[in-house]
C-alpha positions as CSV (number, residue, x, y, z in Angstrom):
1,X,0.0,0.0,0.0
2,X,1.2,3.6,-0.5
3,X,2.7,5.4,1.9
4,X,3.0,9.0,4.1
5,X,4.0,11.4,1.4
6,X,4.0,14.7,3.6
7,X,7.3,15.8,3.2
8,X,8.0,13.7,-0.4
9,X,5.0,16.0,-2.1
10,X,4.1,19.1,0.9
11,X,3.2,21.5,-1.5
12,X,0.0,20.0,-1.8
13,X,-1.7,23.0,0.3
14,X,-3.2,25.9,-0.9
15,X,-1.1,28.5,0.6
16,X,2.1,26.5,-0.5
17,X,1.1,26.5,-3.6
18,X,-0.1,30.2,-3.6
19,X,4.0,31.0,-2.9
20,X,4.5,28.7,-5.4
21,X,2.7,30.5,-8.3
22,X,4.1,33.7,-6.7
23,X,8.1,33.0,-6.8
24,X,7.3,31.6,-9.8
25,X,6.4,34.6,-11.3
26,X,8.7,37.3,-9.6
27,X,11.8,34.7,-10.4
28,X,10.3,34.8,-14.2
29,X,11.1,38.5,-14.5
30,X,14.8,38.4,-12.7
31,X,15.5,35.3,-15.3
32,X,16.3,32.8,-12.0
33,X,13.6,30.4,-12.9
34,X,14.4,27.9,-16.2
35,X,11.7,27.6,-18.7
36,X,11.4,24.2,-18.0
37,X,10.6,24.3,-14.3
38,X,8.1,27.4,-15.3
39,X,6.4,24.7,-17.6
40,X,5.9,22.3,-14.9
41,X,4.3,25.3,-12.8
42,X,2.0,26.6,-15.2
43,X,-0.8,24.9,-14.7
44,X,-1.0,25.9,-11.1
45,X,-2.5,29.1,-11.9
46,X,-6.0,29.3,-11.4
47,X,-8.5,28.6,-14.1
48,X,-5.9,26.3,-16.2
49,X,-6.8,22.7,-16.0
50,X,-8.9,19.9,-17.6
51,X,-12.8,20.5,-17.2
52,X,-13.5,18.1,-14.1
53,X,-17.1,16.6,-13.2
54,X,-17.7,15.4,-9.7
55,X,-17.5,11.3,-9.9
56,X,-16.3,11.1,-13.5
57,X,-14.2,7.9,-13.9
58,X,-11.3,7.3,-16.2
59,X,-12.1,3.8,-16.9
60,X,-15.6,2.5,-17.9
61,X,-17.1,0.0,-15.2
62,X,-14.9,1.5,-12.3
63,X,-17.1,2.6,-9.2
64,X,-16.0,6.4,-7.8
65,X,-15.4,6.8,-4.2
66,X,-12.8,10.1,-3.9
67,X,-9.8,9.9,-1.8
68,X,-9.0,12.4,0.6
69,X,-7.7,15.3,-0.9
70,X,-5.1,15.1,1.4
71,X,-3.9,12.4,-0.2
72,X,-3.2,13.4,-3.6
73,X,-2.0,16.4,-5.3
74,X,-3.9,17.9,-8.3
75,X,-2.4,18.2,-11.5
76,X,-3.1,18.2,-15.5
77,X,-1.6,15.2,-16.7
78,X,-0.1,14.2,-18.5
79,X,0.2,17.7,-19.8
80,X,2.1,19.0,-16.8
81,X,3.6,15.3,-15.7
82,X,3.9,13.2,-18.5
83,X,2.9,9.5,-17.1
84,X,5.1,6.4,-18.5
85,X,4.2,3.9,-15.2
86,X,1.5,1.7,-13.7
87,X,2.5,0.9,-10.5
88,X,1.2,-2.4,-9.1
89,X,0.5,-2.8,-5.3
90,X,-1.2,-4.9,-2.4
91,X,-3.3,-3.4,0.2
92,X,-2.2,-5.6,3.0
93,X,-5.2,-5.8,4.0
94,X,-9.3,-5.8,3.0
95,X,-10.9,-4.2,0.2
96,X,-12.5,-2.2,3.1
97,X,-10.0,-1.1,5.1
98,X,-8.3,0.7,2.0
99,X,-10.9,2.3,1.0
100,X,-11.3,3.6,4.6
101,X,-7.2,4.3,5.0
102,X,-7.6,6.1,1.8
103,X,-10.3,8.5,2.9
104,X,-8.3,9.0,6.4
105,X,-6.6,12.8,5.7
106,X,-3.9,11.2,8.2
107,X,-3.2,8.2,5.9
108,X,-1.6,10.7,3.7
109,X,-1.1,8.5,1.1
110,X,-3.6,6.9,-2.0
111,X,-3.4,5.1,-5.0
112,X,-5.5,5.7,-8.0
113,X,-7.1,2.8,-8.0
114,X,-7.8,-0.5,-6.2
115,X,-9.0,-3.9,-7.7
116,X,-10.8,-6.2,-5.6
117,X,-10.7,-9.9,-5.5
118,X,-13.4,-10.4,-7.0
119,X,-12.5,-8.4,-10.1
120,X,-14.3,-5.1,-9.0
121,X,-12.3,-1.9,-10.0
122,X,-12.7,1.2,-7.9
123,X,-11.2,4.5,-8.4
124,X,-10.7,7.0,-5.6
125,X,-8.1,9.7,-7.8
126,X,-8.0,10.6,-11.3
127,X,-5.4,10.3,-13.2
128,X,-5.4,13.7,-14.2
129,X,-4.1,14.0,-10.7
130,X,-0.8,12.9,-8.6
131,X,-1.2,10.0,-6.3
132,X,0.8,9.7,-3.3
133,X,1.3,5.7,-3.3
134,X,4.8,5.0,-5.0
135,X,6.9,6.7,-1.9
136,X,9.3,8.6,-4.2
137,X,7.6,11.9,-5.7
138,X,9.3,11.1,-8.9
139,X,7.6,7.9,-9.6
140,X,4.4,9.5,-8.0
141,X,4.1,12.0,-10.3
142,X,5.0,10.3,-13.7
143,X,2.9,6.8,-13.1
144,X,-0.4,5.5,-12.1
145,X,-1.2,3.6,-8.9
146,X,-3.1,0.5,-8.5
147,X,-3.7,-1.4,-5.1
148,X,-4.9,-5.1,-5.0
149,X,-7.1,-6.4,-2.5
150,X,-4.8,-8.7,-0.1
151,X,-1.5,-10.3,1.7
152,X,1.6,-10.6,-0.7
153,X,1.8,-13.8,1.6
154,X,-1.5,-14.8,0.6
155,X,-1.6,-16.2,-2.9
156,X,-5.1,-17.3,-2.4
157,X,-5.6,-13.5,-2.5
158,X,-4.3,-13.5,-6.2
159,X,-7.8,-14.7,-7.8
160,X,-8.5,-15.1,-11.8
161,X,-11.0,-12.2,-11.6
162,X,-8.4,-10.0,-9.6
163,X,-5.8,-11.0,-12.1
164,X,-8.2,-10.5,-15.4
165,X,-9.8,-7.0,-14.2
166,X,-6.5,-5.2,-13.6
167,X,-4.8,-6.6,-16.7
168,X,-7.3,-5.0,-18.1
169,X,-7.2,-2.0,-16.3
170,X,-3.2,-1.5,-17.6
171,X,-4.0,-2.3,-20.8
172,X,-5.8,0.7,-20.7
173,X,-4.1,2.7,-18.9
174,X,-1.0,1.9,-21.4
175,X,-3.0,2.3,-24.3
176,X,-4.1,6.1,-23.1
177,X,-1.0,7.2,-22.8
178,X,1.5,5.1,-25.0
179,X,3.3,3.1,-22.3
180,X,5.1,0.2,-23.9
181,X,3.4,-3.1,-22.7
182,X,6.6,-4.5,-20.5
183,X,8.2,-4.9,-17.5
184,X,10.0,-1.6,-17.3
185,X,7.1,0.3,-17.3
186,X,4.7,-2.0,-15.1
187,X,6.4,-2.2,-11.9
188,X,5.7,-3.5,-8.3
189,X,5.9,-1.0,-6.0
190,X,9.3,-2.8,-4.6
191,X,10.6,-1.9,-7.6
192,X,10.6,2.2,-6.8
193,X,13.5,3.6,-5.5
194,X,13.8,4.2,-2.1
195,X,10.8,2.4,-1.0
196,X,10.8,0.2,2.0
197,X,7.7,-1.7,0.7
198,X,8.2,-5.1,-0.7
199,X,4.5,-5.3,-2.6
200,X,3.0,-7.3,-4.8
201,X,5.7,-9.9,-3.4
202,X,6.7,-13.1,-4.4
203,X,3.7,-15.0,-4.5
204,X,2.4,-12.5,-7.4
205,X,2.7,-14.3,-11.0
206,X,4.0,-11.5,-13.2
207,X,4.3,-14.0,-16.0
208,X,0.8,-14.5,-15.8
209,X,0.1,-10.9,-15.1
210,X,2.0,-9.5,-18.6
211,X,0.6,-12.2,-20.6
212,X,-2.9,-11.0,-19.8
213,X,-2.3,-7.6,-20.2
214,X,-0.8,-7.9,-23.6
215,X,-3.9,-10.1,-24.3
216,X,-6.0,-7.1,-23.4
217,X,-3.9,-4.5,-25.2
218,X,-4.9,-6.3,-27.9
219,X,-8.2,-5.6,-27.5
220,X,-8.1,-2.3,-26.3
């Protein structure tokens, strides 16, 4: 499951990101600030982003139930943060209890979405918007997030429907923004750097796992 983010991805806040937008500007007219990091800040400004609607979904047949907002950080991607990464996670736990943790402001951390074991796909962040689940503000801000129902020392927990829903879940995910279909760019999360997390685990069969999503990419 993800994890704190607070100090990884702290300007978050309205006021930080009020100073944000202002040294932005005053360091654009003294020629401190590069172009490129003024590109990345853009979008902050109010009135620039995506038109939203309240419980839109990014993939057909998820269920909506929003994350705390102090969980994630909102964004325009992949026009601010271009995204080349689905992270893959377990929630060490129930279905339940992660949609609770992610809901919890004090969690301070949420993935985009989690799949259940019975196949059931629930998004609580859009992917417009940066998840705080990878641990490494990088990762977080160029990949998308999705938590699976379980124990990594449970591979009972790893059921066909849980396996088929989010392999086809990537495959979307891949096919919206280009991601190559491989094991550099589908990860577990013990793959990020710097994490202490050691999710999906052994017991998850990635074979299995890339087989089915390049079934589905087919498809897509």
């Amino acid at each position: 499951m993800g994890e704190r983010e607070a100090s990884k991805d702290g300007d978050r806040r309205i006021g930080r990101r009020a100073l944000l937008i202002g040294g932005a500007a005053a360091a654009a007219g003294t020629g401190v600030l590069a172009r490129d990091e003024l590109a990345r800040l853009w979008w902050r400004t109010p009135g620039v982003e995506k038109p939203r609607k309240e419980g839109e979904v990014d993939y057909t047949g998820a269920r909506w139930v929003a994350a705390s907002d102090a969980n994630w950080r909102r964004a325009d991607r992949p026009d601010d943060y271009g995204i080349d990464m689905v992270v893959v996670h377990v929630t060490q736990g129930s279905f339940d209890s992660a949609v609770k943790a992610f809901q919890d402001p004090g969690h301070e951390a949420a993935a985009h979405y989690i799949v259940g074991k019975n196949g059931r796909v629930t998004q609580m962040i859009r992917e417009l918007d940066v998840a705080y689940h990878a641990g490494n503000r990088d990762y977080n801000e160029r990949s998308v997030g999705i938590e699976h129902e379980g124990f990594v020392d449970r591979p009972e927990d790893f059921t066909d429907e849980m396996y088929e829903a989010s392999a086809r879940l990537t495959a979307r995910i891949c096919a919206r923004y280009g991601i190559p279909v491989d094991r550099e760019h589908i990860i577990g999360h013990v793959e990020v750097p710097g994490t202490d997390h050691t999710d999906p685990g052994e017991h998850w069969d990635w074979d299995r796992y890339m087989k089915l999503v390049r079934e589905a990419a087919v498809k897509v």
